[in-house]
C-alpha positions as a Markdown table, in Angstrom:
| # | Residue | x | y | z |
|---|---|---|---|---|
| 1 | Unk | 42.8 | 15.3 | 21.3 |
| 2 | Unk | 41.0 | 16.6 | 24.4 |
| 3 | Unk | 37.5 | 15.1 | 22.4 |
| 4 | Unk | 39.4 | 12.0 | 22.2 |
| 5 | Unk | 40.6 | 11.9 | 25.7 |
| 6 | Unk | 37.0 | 12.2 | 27.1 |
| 7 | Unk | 36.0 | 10.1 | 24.7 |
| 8 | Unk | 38.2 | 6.9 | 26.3 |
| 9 | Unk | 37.9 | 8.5 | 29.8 |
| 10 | Unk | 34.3 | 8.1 | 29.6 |
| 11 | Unk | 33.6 | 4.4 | 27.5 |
| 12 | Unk | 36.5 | 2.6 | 29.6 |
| 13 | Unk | 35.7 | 4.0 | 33.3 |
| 14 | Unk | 39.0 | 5.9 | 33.7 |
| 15 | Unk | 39.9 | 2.4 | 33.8 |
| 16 | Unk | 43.0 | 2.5 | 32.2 |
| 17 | Unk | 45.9 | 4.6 | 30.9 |
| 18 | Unk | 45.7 | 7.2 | 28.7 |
| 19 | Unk | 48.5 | 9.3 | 26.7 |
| 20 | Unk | 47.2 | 12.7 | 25.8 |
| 21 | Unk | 49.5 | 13.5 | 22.6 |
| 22 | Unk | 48.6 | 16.5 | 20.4 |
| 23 | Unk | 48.3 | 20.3 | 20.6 |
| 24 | Unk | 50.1 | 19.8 | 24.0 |
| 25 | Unk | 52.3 | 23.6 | 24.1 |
| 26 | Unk | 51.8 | 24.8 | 27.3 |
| 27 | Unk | 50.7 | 23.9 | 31.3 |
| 28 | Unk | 47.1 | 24.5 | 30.6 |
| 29 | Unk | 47.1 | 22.8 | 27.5 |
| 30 | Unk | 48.8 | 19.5 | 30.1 |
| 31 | Unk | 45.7 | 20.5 | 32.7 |
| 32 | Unk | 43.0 | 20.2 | 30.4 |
| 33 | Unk | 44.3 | 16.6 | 29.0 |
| 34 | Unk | 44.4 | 15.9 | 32.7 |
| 35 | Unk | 41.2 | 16.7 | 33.5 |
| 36 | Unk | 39.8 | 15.3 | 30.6 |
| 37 | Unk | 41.2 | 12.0 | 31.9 |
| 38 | Unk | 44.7 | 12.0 | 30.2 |
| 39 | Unk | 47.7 | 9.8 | 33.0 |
| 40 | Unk | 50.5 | 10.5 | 30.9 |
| 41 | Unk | 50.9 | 14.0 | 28.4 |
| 42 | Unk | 53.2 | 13.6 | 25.3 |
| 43 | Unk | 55.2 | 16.9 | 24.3 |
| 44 | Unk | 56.7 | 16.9 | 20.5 |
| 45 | Unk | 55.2 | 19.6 | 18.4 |
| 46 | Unk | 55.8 | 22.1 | 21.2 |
| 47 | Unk | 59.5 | 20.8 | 21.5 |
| 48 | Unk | 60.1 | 21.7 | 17.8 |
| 49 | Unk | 58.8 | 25.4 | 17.7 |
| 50 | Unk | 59.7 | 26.2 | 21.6 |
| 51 | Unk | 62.8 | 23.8 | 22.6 |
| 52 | Unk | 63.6 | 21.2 | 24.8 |
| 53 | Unk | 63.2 | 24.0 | 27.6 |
| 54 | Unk | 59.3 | 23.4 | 26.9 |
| 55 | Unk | 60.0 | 20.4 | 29.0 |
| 56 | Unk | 61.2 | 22.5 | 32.4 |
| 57 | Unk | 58.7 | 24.5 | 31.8 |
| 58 | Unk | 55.4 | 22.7 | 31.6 |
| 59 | Unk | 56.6 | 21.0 | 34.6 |
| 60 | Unk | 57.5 | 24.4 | 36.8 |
| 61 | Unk | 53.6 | 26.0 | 35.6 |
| 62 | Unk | 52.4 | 22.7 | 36.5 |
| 63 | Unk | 53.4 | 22.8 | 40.3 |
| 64 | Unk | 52.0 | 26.4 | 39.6 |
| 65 | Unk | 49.0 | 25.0 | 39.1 |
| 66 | Unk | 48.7 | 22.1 | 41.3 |
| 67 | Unk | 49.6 | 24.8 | 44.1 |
| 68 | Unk | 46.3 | 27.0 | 43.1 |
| 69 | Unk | 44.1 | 23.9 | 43.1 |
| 70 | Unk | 42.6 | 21.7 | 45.9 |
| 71 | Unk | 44.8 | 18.5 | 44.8 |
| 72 | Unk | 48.0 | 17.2 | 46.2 |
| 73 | Unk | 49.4 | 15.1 | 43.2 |
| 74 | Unk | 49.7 | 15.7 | 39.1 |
| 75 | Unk | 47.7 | 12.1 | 39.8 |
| 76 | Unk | 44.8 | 13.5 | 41.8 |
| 77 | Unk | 43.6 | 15.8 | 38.4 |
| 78 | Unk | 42.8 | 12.7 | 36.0 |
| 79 | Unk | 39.7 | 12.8 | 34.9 |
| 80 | Unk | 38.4 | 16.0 | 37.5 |
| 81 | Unk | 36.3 | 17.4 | 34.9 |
| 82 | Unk | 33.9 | 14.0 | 34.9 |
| 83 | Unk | 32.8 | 14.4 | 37.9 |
């Protein structure tokens, strides 16, 4: 997925949307599909072995790890690790 990602990312100029869907289980996994130039991050393979609780927390050890960085938005990450 995160091959995939870059992939787009890179041939369309982060010039348009992209759903990172896939191996998705955790915050970091959410932070590397941003960075790799993902906008949106799809959760369902992680819903079915952790719960719909994944949800809540993805999002809490997200703001985790929007507070450790130098960004001030989720939006702010895309595509980071292209540059």
């Amino acid at each position: 997925m995160l091959r995939i990602v870059r992939d787009i990312y890179t041939d369309t100029n982060g010039k348009i949307s992209i759903n990172a869907c896939g191996g998705i289980c955790s915050a970091e996994d959410a932070w590397s599909a941003l960075q790799a130039g993902a906008t949106t991050i799809q959760l369902y393979t992680g819903l079915i072995y952790r719960g719909p609780g994944l949800v809540a927390h993805v999002n809490r050890e997200l703001n985790k790890l929007l507070e450790k960085s130098d960004y001030k938005s989720i939006q702010e990450v895309t595509g980071t690790e292209h540059n």
